[in-house]
C-alpha positions as CSV (number, residue, x, y, z in Angstrom):
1,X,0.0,0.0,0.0
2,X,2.9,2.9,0.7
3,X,4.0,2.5,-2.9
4,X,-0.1,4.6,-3.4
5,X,1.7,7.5,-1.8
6,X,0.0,7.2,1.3
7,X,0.7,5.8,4.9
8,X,-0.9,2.6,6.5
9,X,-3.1,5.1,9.3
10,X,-4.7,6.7,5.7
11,X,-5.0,3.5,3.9
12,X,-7.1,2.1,6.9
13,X,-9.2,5.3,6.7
14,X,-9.7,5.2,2.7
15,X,-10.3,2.1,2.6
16,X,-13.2,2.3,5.4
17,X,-14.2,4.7,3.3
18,X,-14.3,3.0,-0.1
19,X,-15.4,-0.3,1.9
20,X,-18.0,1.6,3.7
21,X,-19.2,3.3,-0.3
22,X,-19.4,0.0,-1.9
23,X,-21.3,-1.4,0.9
24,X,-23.6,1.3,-0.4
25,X,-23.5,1.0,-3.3
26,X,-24.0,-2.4,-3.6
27,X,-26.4,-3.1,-0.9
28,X,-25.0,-5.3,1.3
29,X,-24.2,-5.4,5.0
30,X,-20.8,-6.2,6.0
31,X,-19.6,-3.9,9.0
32,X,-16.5,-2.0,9.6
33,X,-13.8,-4.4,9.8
34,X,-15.0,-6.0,6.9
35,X,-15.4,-2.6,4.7
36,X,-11.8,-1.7,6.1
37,X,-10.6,-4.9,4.6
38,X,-12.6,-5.0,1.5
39,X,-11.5,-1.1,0.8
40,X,-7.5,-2.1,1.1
41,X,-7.4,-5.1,-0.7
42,X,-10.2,-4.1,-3.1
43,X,-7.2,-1.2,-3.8
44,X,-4.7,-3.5,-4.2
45,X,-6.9,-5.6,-7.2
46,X,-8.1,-2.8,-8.7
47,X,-4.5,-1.1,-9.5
48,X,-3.4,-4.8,-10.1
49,X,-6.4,-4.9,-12.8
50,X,-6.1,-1.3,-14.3
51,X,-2.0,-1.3,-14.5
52,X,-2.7,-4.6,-17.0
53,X,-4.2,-2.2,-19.1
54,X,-2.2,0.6,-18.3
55,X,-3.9,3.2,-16.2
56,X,-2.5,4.3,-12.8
57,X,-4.1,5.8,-9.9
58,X,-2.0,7.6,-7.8
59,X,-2.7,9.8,-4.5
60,X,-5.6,9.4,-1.7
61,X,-8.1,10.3,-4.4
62,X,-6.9,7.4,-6.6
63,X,-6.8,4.5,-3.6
64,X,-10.4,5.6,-2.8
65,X,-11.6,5.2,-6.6
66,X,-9.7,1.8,-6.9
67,X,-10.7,0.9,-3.2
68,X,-14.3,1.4,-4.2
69,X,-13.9,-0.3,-7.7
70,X,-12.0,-3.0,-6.0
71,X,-14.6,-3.5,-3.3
72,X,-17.4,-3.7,-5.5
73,X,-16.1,-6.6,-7.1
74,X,-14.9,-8.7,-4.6
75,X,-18.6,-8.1,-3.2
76,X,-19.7,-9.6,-6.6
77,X,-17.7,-12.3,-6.8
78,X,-18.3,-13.0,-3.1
79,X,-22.0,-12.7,-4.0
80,X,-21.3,-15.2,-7.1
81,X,-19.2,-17.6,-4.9
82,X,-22.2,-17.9,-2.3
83,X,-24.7,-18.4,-5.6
């Protein structure tokens, strides 16, 4: 996560906060620890899927837009996995 240009304290709060948006956004109900964890490593797939096809999201502002991206499908393809 550093190499996003931010420190572990702000990628716990981001990715809350991209967690905690794609939890709205996609209606489910997961609770804090979980957004926290879906927000950071939802990051971490995102960038892994976008640099493929060479975009880069750098900055706060870029972690929470791959956080949320990220998050949204892992909740998918959680939701897919339960199906």
């Amino acid at each position: 996560m550093e190499d996003a240009g931010i420190g572990w304290i702000a990628a716990i709060i981001i990715g809350g906060l991209a967690g905690w948006l794609a939890e709205m956004f996609m209606k489910s109900n997961m609770g804090v620890f979980m957004n926290i964890i879906l927000g950071i490593v939802g990051a971490f797939v995102a960038n892994l899927i976008l640099s493929l096809v060479g975009v880069s999201l750098g900055g706060w502002l870029g972690y929470l837009i791959a956080g949320f991206i990220g998050a949204c499908i892992l909740i998918a393809v959680g939701r897919a996995i339960k199906r």
